[in-house]
C-alpha positions in Angstrom: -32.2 12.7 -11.7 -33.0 10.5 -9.1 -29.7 8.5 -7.5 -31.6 5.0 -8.2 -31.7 6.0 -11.7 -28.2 7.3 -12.2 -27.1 3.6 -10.7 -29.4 1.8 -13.3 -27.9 3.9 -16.3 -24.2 3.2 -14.7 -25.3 -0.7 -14.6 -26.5 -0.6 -18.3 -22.8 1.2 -19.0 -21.0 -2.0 -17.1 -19.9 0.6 -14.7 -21.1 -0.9 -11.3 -19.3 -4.5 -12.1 -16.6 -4.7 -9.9 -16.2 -8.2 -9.7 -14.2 -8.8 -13.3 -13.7 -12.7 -13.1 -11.9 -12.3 -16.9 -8.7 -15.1 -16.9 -7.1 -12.3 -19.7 -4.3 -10.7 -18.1 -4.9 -7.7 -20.5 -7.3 -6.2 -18.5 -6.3 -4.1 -15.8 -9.6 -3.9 -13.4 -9.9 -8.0 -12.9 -10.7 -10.1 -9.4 -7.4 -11.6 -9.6 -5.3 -8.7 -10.7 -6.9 -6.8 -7.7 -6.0 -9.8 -5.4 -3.1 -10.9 -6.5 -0.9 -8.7 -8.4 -2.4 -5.5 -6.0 -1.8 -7.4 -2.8 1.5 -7.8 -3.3 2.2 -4.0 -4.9 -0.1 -2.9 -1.8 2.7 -4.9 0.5 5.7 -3.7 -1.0 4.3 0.0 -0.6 3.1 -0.2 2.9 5.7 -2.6 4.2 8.7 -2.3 2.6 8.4 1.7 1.9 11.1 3.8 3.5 8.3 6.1 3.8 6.2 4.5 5.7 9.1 2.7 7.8 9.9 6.3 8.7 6.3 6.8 10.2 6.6 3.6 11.7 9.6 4.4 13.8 8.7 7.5 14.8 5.7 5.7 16.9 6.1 5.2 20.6 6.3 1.5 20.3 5.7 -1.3 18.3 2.0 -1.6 19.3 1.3 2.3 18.3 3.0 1.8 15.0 0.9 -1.8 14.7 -2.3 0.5 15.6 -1.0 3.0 13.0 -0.7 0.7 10.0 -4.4 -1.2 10.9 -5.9 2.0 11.5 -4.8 3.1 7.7 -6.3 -0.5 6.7 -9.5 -0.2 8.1 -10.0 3.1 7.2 -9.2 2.6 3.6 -12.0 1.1 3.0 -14.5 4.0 3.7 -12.1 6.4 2.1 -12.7 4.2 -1.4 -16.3 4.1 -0.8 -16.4 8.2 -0.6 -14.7 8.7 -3.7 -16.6 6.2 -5.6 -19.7 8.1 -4.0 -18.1 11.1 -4.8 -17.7 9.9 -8.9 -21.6 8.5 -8.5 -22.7 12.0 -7.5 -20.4 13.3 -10.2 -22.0 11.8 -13.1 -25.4 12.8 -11.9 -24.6 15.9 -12.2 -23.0 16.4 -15.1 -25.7 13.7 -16.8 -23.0 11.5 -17.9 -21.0 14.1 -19.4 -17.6 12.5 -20.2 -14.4 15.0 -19.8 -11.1 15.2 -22.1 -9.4 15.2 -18.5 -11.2 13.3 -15.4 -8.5 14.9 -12.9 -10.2 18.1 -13.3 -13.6 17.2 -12.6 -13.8 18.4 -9.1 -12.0 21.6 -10.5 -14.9 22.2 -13.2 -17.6 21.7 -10.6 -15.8 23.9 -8.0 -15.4 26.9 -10.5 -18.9 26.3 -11.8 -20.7 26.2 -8.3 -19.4 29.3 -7.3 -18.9 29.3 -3.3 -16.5 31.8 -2.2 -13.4 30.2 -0.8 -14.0 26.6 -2.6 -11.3 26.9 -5.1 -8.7 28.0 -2.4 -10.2 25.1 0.2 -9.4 22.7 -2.5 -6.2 24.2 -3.5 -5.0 24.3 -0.1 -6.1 21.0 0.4 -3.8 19.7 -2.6 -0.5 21.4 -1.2 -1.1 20.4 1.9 -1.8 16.6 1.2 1.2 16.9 -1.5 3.4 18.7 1.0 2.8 16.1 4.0 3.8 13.4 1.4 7.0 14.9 -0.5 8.4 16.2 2.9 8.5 12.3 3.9 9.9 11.4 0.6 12.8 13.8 0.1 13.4 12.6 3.7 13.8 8.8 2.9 15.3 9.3 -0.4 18.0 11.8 1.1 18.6 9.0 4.2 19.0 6.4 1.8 21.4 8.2 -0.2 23.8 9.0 2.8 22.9 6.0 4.8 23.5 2.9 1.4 25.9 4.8 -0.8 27.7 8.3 0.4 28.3 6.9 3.8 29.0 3.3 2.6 31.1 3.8 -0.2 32.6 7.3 -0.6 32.8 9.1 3.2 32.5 6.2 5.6 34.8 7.8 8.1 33.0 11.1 8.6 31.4 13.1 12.0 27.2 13.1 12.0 27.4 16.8 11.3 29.4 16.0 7.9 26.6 13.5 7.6 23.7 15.6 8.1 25.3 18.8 5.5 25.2 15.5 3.3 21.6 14.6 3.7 20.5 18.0 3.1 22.4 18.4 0.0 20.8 15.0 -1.0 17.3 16.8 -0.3 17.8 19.7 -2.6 19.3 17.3 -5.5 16.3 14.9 -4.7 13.8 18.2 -4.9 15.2 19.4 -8.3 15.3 16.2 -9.8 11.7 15.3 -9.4 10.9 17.7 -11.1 11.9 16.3 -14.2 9.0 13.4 -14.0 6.4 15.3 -12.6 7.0 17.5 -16.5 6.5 14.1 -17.9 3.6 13.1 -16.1 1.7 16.1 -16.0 -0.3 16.0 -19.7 -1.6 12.7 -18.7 -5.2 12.4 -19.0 -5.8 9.5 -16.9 -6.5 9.0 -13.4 -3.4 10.2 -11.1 -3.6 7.1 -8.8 -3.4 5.1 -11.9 -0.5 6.9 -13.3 1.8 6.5 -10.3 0.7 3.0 -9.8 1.6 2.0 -13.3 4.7 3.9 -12.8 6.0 2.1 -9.2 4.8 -1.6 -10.7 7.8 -1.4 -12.7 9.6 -2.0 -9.3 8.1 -3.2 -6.6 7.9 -6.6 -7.3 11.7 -7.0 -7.2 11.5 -4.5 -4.1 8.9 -7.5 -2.5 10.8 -10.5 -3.4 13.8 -8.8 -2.0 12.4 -8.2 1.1 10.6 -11.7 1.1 14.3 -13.4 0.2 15.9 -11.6 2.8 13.4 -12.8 5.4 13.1 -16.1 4.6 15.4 -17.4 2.8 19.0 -18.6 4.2 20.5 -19.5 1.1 19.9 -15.7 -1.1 22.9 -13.4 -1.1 23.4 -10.0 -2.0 25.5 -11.1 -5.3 22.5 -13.3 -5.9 19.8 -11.1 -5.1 21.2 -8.2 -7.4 21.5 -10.1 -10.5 18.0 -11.4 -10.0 16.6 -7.7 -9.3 18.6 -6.7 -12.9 16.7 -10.0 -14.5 13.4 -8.7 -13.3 14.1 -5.0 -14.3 15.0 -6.6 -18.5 11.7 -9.3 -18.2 9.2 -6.1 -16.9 11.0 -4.5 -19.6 10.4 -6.9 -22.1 6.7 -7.6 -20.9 5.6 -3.7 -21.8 7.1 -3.4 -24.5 6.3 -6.7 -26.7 3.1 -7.9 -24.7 -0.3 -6.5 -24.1 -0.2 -8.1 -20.5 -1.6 -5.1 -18.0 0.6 -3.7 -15.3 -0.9 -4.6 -12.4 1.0 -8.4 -13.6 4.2 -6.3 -13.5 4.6 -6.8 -9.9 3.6 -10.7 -10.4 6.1 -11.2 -13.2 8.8 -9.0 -11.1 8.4 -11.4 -8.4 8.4 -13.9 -10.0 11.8 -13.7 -12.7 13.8 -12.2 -9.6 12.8 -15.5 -6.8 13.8 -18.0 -9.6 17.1 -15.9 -10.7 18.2 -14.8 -7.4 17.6 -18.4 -5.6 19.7 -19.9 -9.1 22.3 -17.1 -8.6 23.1 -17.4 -5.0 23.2 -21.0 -5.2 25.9 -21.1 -8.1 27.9 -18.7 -6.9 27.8 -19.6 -2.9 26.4 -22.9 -2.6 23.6 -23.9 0.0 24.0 -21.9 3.5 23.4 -23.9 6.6 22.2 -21.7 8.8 19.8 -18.6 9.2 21.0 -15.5 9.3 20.3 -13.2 12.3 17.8 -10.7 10.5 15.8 -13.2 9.3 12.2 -14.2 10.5 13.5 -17.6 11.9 17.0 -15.4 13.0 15.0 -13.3 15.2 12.5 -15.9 16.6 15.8 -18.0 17.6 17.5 -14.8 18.7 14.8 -14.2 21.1 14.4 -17.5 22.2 17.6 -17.7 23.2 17.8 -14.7 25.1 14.4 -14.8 26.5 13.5 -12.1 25.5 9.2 -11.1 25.6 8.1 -11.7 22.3 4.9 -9.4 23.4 4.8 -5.9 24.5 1.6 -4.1 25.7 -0.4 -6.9 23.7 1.3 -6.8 20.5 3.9 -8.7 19.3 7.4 -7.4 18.8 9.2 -10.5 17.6 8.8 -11.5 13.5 6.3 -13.8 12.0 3.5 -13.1 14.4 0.2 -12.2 13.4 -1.5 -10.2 15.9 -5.6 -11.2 16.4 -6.7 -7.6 14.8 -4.7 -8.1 11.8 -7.6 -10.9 10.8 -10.1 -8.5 10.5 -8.6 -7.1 7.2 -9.1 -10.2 6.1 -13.2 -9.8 7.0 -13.0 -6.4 5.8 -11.6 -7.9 2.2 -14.9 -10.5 2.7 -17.6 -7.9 3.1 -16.1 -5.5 0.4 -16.6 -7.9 -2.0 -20.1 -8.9 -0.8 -20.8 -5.1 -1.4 -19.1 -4.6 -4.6 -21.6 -7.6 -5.3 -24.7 -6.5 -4.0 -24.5 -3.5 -5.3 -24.2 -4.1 -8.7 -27.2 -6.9 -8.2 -29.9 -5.0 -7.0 -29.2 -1.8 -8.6 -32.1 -1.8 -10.3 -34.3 -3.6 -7.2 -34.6 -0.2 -4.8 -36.2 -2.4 -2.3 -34.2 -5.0 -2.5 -31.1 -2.8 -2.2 -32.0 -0.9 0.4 -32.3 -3.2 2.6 -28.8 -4.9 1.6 -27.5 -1.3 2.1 -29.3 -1.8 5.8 -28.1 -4.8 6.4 -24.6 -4.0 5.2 -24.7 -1.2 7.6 -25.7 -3.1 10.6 -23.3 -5.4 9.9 -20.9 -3.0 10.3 -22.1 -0.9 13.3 -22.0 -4.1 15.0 -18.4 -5.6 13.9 -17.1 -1.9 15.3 -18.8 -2.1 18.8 -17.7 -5.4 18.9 -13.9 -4.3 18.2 -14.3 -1.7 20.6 -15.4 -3.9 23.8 -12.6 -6.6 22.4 -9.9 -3.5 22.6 -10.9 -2.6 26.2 -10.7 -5.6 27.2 -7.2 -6.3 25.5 -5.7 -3.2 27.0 -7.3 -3.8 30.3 -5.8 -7.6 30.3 -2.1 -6.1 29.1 -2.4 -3.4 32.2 -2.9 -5.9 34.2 -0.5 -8.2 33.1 2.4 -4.9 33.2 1.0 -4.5 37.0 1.6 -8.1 37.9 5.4 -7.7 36.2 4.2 -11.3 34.0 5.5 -12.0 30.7 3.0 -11.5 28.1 3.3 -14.1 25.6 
């Protein structure tokens, strides 16, 4: 079947509209919920992640770990666009057929196609991709638990080597117990990205608000913040269980209960604060003023509440995603006329990454030159 007319059928089966504009927070796949309620889960889980602060740190600098993060940005675009190719191609080829299990579609077309070595290419590929992310995981989840609660609480007094027999007890513990939800999850038909998304919305909006309090806000204490991270735990709670709202809003609604509880909280129990502290975004811009201190280093900005010039071409990205989403789903049925969007798209593209490329020389030649001259960058 040809790939125009696979589109056309997937059109006429309101699979190619992207762009949900539905108001009903029941849906999951809507504009907003993607904007709003994802961009803040997407925050919390790239920002705020011990996981990825981890990565982060191990970078040579600031700018490397900058370059890190916008590299995973950009890239995630074309990543997307190759599995939904991948799920276009899919359906062609199995003429529509829908399966009990849509995890196990690439399994049933490896087995079925028959090239030697596929099934152990794809089942290495799985343990490798699952290995490079749980290794990072049991690692933050065993550093938080020596680091916020053994350390803190039960053995504050202890040598490193105490310390690091502690972490790797915490690594084993953390290895046998996640087990238990990965039983729970496993006879679960939907998609897996879905699944663990639904799962972490239950707390990553009081993880953001948390992190956006602390940064922000000179009045929030801990005592403050805690009760309004319990409040948001009981109203996402309450949400699930007696609403039909989606969970992508579970982030939204997190957000929201703990800012209004935890601002209410801190206020009652504290009273107004009259100064920022140190770790905050306004802390740190002060702190560096005041020990004049480069708030740039090799281009990039080291000091808090900068946005560094790259950083708005996410924001183009997020533009021309949508114009595609659109344009695709348009012409579907006009080869013509979507071919030469696809064209059009595409030299769009080849041209916003030459551009970027003579821009980045440029930058690093300028910085280099700046380092040479011993000037402070700011």
């Amino acid at each position: 079947m040809p790939m125009t007319e696979v589109m056309v059928n997937l059109k006429e089966k309101g699979m190619t509209d992207a762009l949900n504009t539905s108001m009903n927070l029941s849906e999951v796949t809507t504009v907003w919920a993607g904007v709003i309620a994802m961009t803040m889960f997407h925050t919390t889980v790239y920002g705020g992640n011990q996981m990825m602060v981890q990565r982060c740190m191990a970078a040579k600098s600031m700018g490397d770990a900058k370059k890190a993060m916008l590299m995973m940005g950009y890239v995630a675009f074309f990543i997307y666009f190759v599995f939904i190719l991948l799920g276009v191609l899919f359906n062609a080829y199995y003429d529509g057929k829908e399966f009990d299990n849509g995890n196990t579609i690439i399994l049933h077309y490896a087995s079925e196609y028959g090239l030697p070595g596929l099934m152990g290419i794809i089942a290495a590929a799985i343990l490798a991709a699952s290995m490079s992310s749980l290794d990072s995981a049991f690692n933050s989840m065993a550093t938080v638990s020596v680091a916020d609660f053994y350390k803190r609480f039960y053995k504050p007094n202890e040598s490193e080597e105490h310390y690091l027999k502690a972490s790797r007890f915490f690594t084993v513990m953390w290895a046998v117990l996640i087990i238990i939800p990965a039983f729970m999850f496993a006879t679960s038909t939907g998609s897996v990205l879905e699944v663990l998304s639904k799962a972490g919305s239950y707390f990553v909006g009081a993880s953001f608000c948390m992190f956006v309090l602390g940064f922000y806000s000179k009045h929030i204490t801990e005592k403050g913040l805690l009760i309004g991270v319990a409040a948001s735990f009981i109203a996402i709670w309450y949400v699930a269980v007696a609403t039909d709202i989606a969970w992508p809003w579970y982030c939204v609604i997190g957000v929201v209960v703990n800012a209004v509880v935890a601002y209410v909280a801190s206020l009652a129990t504290t009273g107004k604060q009259t100064t920022m502290h140190l770790y905050t975004v306004k802390g740190q811009q002060a702190e560096y003023a005041r020990l004049n201190k480069p708030v740039k280093e090799g281009g990039w900005y080291v000091v808090p509440g900068k946005i560094d010039a790259p950083c708005y071409g996410l924001l183009v990205m997020f533009v021309f995603s949508l114009v595609l989403l659109w344009g695709l789903n348009e012409f579907i049925d006009n080869a013509p006329m979507l071919i030469n969007f696809i064209r059009g798209c595409s030299f769009i593209v080849a041209v916003s990454v030459v551009g970027y490329a003579i821009y980045s020389f440029k930058r690093a030649k300028t910085t280099k030159q700046v380092v040479q001259t011993g000037q402070n960058p700011q």
